[in-house]
C-alpha beads as a LAMMPS data file, in Angstrom:
LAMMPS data file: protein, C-alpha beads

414 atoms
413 bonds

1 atom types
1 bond types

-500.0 500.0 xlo xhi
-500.0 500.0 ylo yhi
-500.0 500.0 zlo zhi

Masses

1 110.0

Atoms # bond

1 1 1 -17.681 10.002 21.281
2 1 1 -18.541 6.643 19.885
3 1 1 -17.261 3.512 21.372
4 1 1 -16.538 -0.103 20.661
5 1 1 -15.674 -2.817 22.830
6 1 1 -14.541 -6.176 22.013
7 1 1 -14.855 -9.039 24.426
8 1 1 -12.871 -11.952 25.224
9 1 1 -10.574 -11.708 22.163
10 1 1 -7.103 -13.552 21.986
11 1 1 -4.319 -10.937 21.939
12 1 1 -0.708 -12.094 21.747
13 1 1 -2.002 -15.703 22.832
14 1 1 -3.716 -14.308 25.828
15 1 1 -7.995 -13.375 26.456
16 1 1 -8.576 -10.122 26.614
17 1 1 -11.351 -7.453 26.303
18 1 1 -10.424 -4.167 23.983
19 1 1 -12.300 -1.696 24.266
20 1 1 -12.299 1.665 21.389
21 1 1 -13.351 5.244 22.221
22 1 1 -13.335 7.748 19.637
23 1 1 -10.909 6.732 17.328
24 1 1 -8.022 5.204 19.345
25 1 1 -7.348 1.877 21.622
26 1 1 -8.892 3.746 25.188
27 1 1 -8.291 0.317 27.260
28 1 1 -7.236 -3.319 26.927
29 1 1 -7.424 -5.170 29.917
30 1 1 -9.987 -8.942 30.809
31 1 1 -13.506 -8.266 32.113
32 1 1 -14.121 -5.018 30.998
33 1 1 -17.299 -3.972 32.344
34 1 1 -18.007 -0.510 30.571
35 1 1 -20.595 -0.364 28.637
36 1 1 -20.068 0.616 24.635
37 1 1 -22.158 2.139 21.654
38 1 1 -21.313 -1.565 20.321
39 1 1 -20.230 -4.455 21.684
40 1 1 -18.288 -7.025 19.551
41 1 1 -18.189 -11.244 20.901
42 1 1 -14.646 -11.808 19.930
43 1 1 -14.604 -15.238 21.574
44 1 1 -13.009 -17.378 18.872
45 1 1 -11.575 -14.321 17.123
46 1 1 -7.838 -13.032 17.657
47 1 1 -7.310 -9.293 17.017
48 1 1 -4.017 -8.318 14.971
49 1 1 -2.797 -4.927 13.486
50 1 1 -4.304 -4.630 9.603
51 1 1 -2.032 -4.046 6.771
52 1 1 -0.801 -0.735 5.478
53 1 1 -0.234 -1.074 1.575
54 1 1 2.929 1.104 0.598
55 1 1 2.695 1.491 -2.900
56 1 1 -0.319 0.677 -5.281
57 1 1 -1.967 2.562 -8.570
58 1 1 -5.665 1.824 -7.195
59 1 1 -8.085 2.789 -10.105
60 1 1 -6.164 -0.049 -11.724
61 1 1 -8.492 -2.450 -10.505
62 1 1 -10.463 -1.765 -13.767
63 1 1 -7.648 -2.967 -15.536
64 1 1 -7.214 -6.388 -13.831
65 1 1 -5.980 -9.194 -16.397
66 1 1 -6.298 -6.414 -19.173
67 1 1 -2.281 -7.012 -20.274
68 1 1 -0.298 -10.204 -18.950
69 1 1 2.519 -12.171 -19.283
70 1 1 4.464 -9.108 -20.941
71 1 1 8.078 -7.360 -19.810
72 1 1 7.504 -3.665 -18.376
73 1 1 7.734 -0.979 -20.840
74 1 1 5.275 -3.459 -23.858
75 1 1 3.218 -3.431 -20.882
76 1 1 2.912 -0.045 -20.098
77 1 1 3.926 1.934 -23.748
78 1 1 1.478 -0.464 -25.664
79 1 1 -1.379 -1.624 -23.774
80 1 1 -1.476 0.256 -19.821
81 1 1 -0.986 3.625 -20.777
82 1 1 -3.635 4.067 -24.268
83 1 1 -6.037 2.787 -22.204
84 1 1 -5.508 5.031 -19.199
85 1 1 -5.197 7.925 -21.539
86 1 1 -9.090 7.333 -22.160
87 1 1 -10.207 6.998 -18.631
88 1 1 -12.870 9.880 -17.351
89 1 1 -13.498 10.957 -14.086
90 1 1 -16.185 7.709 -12.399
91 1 1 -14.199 5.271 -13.953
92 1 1 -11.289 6.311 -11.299
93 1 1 -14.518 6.926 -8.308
94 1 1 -14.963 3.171 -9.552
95 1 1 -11.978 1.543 -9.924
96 1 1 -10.665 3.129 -6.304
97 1 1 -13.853 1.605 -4.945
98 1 1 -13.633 -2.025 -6.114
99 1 1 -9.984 -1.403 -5.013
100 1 1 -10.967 -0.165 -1.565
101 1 1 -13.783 -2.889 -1.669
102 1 1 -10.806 -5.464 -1.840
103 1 1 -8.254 -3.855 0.218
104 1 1 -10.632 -4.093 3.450
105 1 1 -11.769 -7.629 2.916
106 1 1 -8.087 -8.837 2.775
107 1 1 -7.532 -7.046 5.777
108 1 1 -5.990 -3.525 4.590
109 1 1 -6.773 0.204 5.920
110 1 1 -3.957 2.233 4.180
111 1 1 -2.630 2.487 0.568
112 1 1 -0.026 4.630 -0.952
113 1 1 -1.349 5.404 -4.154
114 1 1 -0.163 7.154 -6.945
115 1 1 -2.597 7.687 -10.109
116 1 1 -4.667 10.602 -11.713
117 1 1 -7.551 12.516 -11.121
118 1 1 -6.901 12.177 -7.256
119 1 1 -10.258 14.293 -6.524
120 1 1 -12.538 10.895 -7.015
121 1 1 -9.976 8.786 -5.199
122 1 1 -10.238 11.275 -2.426
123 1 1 -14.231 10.883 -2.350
124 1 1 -13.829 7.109 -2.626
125 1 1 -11.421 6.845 0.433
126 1 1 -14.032 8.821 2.891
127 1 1 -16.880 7.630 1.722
128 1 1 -15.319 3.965 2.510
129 1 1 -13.695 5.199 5.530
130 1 1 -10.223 4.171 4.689
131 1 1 -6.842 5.372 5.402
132 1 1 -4.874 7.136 2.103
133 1 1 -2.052 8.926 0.936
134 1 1 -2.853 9.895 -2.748
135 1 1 -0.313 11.024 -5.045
136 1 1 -0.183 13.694 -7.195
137 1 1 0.803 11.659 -10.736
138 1 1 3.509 13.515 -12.714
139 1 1 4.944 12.801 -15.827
140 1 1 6.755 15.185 -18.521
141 1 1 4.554 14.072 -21.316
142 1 1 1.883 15.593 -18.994
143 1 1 2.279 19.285 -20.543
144 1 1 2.950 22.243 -18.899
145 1 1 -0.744 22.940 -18.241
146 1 1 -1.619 19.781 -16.450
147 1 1 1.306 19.798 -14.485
148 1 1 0.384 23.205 -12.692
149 1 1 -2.803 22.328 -12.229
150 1 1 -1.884 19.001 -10.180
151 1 1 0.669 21.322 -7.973
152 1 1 -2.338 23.985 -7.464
153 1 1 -4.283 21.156 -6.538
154 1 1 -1.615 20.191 -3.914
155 1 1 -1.263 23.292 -2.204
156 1 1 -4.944 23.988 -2.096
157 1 1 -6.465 20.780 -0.278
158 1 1 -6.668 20.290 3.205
159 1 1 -5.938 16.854 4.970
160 1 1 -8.419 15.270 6.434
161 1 1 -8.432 12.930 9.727
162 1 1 -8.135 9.916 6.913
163 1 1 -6.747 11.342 3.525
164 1 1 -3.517 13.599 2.765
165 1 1 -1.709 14.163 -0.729
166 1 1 1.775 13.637 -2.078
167 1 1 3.307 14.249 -5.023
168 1 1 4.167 11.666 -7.256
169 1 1 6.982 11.846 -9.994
170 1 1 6.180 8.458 -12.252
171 1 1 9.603 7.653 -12.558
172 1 1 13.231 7.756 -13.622
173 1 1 12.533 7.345 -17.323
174 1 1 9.574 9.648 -16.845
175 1 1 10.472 12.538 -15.006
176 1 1 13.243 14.825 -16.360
177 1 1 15.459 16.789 -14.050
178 1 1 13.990 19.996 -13.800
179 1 1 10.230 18.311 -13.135
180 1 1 11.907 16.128 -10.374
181 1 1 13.928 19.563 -8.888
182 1 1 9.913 21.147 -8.931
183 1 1 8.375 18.061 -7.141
184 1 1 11.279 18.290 -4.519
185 1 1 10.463 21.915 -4.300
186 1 1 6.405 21.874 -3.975
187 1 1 6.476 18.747 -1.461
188 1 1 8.738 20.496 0.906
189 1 1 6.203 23.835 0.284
190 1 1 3.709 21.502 1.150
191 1 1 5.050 19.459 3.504
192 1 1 4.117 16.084 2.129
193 1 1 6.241 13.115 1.053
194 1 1 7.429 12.342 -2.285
195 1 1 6.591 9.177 -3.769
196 1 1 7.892 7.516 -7.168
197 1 1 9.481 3.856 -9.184
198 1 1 13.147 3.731 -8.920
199 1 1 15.164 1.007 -10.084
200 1 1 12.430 -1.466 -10.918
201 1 1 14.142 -3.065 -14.183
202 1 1 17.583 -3.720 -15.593
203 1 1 17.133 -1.636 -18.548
204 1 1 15.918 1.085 -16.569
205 1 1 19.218 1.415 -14.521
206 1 1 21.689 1.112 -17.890
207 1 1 19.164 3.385 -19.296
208 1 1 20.241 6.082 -16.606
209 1 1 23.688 5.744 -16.845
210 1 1 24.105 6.039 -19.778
211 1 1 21.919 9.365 -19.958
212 1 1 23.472 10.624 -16.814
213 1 1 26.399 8.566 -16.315
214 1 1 24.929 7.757 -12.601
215 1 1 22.400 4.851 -11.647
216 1 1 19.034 6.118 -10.812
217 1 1 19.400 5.521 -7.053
218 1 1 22.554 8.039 -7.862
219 1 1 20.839 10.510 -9.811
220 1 1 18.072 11.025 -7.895
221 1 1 19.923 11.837 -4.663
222 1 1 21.962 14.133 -6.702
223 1 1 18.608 16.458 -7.252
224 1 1 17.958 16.021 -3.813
225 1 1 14.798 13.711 -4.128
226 1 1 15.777 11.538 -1.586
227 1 1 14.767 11.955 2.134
228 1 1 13.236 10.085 4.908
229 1 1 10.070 12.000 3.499
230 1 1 10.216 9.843 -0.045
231 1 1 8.855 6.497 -0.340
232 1 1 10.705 4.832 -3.477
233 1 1 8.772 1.492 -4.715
234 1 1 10.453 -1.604 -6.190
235 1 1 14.307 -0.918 -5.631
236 1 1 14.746 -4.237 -7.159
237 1 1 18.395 -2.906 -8.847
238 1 1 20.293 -1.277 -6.670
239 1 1 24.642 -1.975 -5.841
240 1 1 25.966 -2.172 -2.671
241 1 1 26.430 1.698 -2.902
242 1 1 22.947 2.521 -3.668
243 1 1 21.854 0.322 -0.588
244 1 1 24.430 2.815 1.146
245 1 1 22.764 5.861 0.083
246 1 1 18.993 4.791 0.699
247 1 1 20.226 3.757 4.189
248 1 1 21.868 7.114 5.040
249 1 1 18.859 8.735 3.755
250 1 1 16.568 7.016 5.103
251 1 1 14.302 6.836 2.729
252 1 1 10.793 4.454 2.699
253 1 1 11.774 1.426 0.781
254 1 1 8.885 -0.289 -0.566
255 1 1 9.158 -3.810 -2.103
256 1 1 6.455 -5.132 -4.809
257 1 1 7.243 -8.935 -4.714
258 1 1 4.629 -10.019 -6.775
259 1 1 4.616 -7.688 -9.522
260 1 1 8.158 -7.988 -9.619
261 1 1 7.843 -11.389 -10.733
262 1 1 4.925 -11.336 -12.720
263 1 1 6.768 -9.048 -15.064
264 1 1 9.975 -10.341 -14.809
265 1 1 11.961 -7.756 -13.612
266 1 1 13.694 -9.045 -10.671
267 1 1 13.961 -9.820 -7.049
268 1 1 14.505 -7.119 -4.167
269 1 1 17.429 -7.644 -2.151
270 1 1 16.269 -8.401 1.552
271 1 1 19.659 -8.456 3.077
272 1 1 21.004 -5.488 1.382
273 1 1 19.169 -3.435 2.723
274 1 1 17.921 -5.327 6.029
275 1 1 21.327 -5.416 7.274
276 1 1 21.663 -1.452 6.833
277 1 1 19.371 -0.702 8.734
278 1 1 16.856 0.129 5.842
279 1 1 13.319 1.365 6.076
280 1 1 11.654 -1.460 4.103
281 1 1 7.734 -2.323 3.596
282 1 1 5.602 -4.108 1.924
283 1 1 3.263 -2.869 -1.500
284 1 1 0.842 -4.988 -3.864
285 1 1 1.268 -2.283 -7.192
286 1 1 -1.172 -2.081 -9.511
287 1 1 -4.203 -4.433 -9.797
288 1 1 -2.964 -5.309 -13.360
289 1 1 0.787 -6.100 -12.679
290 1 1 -0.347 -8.403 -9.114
291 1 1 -3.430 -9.005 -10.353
292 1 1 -4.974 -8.156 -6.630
293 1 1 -4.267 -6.392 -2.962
294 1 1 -3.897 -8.866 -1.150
295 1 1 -1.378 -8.010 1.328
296 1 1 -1.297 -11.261 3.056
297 1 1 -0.435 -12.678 -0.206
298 1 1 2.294 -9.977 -0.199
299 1 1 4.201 -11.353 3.013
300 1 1 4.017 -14.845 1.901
301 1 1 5.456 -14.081 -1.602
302 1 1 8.187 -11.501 -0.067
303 1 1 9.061 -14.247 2.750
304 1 1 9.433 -17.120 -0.008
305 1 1 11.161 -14.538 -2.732
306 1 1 13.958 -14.114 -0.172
307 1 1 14.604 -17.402 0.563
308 1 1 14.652 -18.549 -2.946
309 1 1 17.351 -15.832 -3.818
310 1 1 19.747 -15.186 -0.354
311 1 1 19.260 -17.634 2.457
312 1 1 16.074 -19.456 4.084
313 1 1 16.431 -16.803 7.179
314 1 1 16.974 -13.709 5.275
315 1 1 13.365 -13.002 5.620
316 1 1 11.792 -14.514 8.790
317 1 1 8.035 -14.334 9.346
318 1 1 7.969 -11.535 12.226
319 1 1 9.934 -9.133 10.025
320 1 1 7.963 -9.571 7.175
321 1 1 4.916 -9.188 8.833
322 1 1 6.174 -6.567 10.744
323 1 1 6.994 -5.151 7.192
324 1 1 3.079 -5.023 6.623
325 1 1 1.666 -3.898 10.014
326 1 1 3.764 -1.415 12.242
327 1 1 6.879 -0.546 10.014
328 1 1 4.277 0.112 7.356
329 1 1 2.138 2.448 9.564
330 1 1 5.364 4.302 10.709
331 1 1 6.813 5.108 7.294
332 1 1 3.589 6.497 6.607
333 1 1 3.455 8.447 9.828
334 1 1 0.342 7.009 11.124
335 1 1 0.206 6.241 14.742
336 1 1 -1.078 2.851 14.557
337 1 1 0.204 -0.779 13.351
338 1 1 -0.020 -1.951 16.633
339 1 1 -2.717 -3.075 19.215
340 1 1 -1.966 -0.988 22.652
341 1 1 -3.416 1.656 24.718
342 1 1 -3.440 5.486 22.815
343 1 1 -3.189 4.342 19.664
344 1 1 -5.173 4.571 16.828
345 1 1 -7.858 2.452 16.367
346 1 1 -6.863 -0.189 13.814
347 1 1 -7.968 -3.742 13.745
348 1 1 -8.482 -6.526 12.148
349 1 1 -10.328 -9.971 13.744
350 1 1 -9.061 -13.176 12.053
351 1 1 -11.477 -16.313 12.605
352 1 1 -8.913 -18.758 14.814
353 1 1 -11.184 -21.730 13.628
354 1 1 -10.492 -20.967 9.567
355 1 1 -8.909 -24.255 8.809
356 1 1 -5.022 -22.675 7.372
357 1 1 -5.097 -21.235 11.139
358 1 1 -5.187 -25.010 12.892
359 1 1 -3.058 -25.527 14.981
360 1 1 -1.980 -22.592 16.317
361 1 1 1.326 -22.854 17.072
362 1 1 2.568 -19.857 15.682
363 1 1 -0.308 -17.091 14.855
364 1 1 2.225 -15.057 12.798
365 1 1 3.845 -17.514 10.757
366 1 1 0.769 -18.910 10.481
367 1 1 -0.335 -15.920 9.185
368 1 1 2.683 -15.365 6.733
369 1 1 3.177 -18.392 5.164
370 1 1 -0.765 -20.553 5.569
371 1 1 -3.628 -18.283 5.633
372 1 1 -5.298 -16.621 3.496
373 1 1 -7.539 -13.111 3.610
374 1 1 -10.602 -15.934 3.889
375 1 1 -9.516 -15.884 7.806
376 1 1 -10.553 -12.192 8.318
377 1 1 -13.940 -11.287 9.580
378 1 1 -13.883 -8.136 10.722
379 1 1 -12.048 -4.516 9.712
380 1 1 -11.851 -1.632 11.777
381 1 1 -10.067 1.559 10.591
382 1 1 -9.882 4.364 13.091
383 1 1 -12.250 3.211 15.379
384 1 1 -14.776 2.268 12.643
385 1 1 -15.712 -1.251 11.486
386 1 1 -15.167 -1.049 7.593
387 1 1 -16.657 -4.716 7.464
388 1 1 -18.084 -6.678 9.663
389 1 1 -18.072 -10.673 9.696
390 1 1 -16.807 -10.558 5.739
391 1 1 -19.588 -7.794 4.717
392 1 1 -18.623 -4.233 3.324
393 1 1 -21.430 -2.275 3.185
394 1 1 -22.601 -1.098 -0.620
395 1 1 -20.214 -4.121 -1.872
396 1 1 -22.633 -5.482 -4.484
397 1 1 -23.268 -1.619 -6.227
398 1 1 -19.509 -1.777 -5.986
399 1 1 -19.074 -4.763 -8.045
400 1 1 -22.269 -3.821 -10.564
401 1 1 -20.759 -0.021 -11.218
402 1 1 -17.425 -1.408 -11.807
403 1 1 -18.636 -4.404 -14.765
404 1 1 -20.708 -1.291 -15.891
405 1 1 -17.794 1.145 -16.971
406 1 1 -15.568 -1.801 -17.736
407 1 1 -17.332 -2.778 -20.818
408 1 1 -16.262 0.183 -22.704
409 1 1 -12.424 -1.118 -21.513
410 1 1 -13.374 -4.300 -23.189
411 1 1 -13.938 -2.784 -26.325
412 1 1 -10.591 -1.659 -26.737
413 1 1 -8.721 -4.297 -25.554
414 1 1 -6.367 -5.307 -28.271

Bonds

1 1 1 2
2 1 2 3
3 1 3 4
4 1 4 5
5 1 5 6
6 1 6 7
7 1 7 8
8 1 8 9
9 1 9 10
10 1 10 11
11 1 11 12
12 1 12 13
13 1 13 14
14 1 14 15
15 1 15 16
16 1 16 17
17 1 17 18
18 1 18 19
19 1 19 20
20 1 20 21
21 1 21 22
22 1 22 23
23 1 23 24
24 1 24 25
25 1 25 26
26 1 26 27
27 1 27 28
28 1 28 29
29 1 29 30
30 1 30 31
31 1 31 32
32 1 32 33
33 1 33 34
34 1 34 35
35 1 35 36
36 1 36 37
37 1 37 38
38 1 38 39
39 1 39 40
40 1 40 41
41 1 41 42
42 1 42 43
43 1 43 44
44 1 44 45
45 1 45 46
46 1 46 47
47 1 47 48
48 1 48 49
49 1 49 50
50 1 50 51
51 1 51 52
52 1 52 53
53 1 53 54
54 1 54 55
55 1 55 56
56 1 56 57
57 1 57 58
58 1 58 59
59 1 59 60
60 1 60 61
61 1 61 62
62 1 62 63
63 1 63 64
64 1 64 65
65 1 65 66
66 1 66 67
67 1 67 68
68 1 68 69
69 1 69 70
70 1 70 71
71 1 71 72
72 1 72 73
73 1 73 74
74 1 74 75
75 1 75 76
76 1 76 77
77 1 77 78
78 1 78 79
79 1 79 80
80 1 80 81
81 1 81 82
82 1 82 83
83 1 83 84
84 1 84 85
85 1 85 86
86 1 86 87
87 1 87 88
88 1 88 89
89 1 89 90
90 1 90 91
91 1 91 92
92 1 92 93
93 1 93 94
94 1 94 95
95 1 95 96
96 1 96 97
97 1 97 98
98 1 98 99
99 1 99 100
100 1 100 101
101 1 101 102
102 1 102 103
103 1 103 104
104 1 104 105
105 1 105 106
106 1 106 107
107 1 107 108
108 1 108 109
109 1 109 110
110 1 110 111
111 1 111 112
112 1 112 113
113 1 113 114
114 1 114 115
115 1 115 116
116 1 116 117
117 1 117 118
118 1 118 119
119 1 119 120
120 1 120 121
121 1 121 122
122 1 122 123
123 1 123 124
124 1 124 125
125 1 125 126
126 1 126 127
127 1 127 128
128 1 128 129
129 1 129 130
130 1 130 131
131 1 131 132
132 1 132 133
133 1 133 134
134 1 134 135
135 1 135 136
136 1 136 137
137 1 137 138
138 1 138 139
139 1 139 140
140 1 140 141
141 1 141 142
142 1 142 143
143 1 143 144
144 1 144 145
145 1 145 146
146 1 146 147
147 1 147 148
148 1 148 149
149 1 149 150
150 1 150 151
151 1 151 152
152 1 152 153
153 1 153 154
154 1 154 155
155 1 155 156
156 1 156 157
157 1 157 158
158 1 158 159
159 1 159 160
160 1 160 161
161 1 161 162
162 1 162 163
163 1 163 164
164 1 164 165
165 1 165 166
166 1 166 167
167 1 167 168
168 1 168 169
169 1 169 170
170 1 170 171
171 1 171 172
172 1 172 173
173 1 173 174
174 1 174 175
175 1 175 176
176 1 176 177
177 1 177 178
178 1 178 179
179 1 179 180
180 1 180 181
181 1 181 182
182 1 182 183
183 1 183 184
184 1 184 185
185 1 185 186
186 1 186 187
187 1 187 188
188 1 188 189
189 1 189 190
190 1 190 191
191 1 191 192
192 1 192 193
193 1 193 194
194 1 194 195
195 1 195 196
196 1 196 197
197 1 197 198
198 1 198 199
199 1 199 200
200 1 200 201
201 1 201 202
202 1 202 203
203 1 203 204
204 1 204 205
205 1 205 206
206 1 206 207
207 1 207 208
208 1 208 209
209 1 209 210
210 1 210 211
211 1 211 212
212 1 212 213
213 1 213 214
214 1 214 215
215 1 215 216
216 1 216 217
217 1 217 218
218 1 218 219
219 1 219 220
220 1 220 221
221 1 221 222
222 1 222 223
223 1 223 224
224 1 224 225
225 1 225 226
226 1 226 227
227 1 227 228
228 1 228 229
229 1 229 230
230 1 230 231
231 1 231 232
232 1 232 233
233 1 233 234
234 1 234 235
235 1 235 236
236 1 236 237
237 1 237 238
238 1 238 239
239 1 239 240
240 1 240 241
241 1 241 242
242 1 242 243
243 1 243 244
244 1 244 245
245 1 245 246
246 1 246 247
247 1 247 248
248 1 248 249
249 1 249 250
250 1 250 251
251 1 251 252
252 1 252 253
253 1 253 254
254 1 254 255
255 1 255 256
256 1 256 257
257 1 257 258
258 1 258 259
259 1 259 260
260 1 260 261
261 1 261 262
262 1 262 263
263 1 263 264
264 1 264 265
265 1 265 266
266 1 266 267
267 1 267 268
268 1 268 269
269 1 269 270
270 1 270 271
271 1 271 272
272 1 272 273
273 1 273 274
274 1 274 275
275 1 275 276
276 1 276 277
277 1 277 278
278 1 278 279
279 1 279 280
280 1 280 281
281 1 281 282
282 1 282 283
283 1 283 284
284 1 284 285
285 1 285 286
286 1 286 287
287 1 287 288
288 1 288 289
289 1 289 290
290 1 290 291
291 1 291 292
292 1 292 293
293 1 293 294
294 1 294 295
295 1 295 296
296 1 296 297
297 1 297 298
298 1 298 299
299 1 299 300
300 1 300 301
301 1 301 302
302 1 302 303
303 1 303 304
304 1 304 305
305 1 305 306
306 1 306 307
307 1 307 308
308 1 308 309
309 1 309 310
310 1 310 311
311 1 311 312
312 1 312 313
313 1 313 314
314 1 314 315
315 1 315 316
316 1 316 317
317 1 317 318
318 1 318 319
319 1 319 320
320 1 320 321
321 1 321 322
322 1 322 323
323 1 323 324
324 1 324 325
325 1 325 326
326 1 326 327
327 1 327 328
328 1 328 329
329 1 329 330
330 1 330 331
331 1 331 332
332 1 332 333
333 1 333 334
334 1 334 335
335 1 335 336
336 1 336 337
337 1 337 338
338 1 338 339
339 1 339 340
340 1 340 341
341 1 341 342
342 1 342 343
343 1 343 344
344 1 344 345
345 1 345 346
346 1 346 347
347 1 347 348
348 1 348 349
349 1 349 350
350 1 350 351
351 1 351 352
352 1 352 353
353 1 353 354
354 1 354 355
355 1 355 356
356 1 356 357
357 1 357 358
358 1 358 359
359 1 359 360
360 1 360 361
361 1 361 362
362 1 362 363
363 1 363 364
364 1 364 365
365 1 365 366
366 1 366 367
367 1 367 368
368 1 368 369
369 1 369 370
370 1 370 371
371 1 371 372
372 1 372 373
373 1 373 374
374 1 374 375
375 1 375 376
376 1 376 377
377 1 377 378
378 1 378 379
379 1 379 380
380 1 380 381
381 1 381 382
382 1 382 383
383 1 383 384
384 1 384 385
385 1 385 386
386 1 386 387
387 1 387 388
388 1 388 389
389 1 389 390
390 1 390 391
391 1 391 392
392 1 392 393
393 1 393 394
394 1 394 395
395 1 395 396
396 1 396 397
397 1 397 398
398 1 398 399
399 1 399 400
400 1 400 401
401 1 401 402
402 1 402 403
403 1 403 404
404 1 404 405
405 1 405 406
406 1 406 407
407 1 407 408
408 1 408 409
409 1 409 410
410 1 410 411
411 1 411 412
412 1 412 413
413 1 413 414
């Protein structure tokens, strides 16, 4: 069993050793005297949970600044979704690593992600020893053929210690009744979570009632797609009585500030759902709606956001970055998000001496509303350091394939 032990690091304000066996937090306690396979100075250093992303489309990376400044459906029906329809099998291995590649140097070991041709995002995640939940993509205009495939390919893979599956209905305006009623069906065969958009845009709510004469928050409880097993990103739209039905359900509610903005569609409301009792966390999206992963930027946007549109404490700084550490973790069913004895062995070192960290009054807000992913150092994700003092290893490969198979993206950019 491999170890790690970290010495004389500041946890919750206080100097502490922390020392890793395996892949969980075997003792934190001062003066540690065991020895470890590797042994980590963390004088100057404080150790926090990392960030767990809840909802992101991660081969989009390739697609970063490809389509801006545009409202959702020109983005998608006229330049997001031609260009995906011509994407092979590396350029997803390659996006998902330049993803991956940013996601741990901004401090995150988890994504939710929800995109096709989840057998290369698979091999990306292990080989980069990162935490995943892939969806299954599904969309009608997928065919019959493609559809069955993606469900064979749910039932016959086997989770491993870092990676599971879901399945993942695109959306709403997407997904027609009887494909939703299957994906309810095969995720509880396979006993994974569903995960889809709901209620991102105006036009996407009218849209649904006046197909179905119920908003999509409605509708989709109504085919039994919502459980404490679905995670549901944006919610941006939703009425008092939707907020009622998400909270009874307890479903994963998973807010995408920044993309929300960026393409206009609206702001998520914090106390509606906060005050219910909600299951809310934090997601970047897609590369090319954010344009990056940054989780950290995530908390600060979803802090201000609130405050802009309800009241300047709707969204204090420990709740939002609880929103990003444990609460994200826990939706996900992962037994970390936290730094304490038995749990899994998830870290992150920030540097205490980065200048947006002086003074210290306050690590967390500090964190929240100041700093920037420049403050981490070092990543460890199940008792593994993913980087060490800001280096991933392979990163400059990572950066060469990914201008490599972007050049033919170029080429059709209108």
């Amino acid at each position: 069993m491999s170890s790690i032990l970290i010495k004389g690091v500041s946890l919750n304000g206080k100097t502490t050793d922390v020392l890793i066996k395996g892949n969980r937090f075997s003792r934190i306690a001062p003066n540690i005297t065991e020895n470890a396979d590797q042994e980590i100075d963390g004088k100057g250093f404080a150790i926090i949970p990392p960030f767990y992303n809840g909802h992101c489309h991660a081969a989009m990376t390739l697609l970063r600044s490809y389509a801006d400044d545009l409202p959702l459906f020109t983005w998608l029906n006229d330049h997001i979704w031609p260009v995906e329809d011509q994407m092979v099998e590396e350029d997803i291995y390659v996006g998902t690593k330049l993803a991956l590649l940013e996601m741990i140097k901004s401090g995150t070991v988890f994504f939710n992600d929800m995109y096709g041709m989840v057998e290369e995002s698979i091999k990306a995640c292990e080989e980069m020893g990162v935490r995943a939940q892939i969806g299954i993509s599904l969309m009608d205009r997928m065919g019959e053929e493609s559809i069955n495939g993606r469900f064979g390919l749910l039932h016959s893979f086997k989770s491993t210690e870092l990676v599971r599956l879901a399945v993942a209905p695109h959306a709403p305006y997407t997904v027609s009744k009887e494909l939703f009623e299957r994906c309810v069906k095969e995720a509880d065969k396979a006993g994974v979570m569903i995960h889809t958009h709901l209620s991102e845009t105006a036009k996407e709510v009218e849209d649904c009632k006046a197909e179905h004469g119920m908003s999509p928050v409605e509708w989709l409880d109504s085919l039994g797609v919502l459980t404490e097993k679905t995670a549901l990103a944006h919610v941006v739209h939703t009425s008092d009585s939707d907020a009622d039905i998400l909270a009874k359900r307890q479903c994963v509610i998973v807010s995408n500030p920044t993309s929300n903005m960026k393409l206009a569609s609206g702001a998520f409301h914090t106390t509606q759902h906060r005050s219910r009792g909600s299951r809310v966390v934090l997601g970047t999206d897609g590369v090319s709606s954010n344009n990056n992963l940054d989780m950290m930027q995530e908390m600060k946007f979803f802090a201000l956001l609130a405050k802009l549109t309800e009241d300047a404490e709707s969204a204090p700084a420990d709740y939002v970055f609880d929103m990003a550490t444990r609460a994200g973790a826990e939706a996900f069913g992962i037994d970390a998000g936290v730094i304490a004895e038995g749990k899994l062995a998830d870290a992150v070192l920030v540097d205490m001496s980065n200048e947006r960290l002086v003074p210290d009054y306050n690590l967390i807000s500090n964190l929240v509303y100041s700093a920037d992913s420049r403050c981490i150092d070092t990543v460890i994700c199940n008792g593994r350091v993913v980087m060490r003092s800001g280096v991933v290893p392979g990163e400059d490969k990572i950066i060469e394939d990914a201008h490599r198979v972007c050049a033919r993206f170029k080429a059709m950019k209108k």
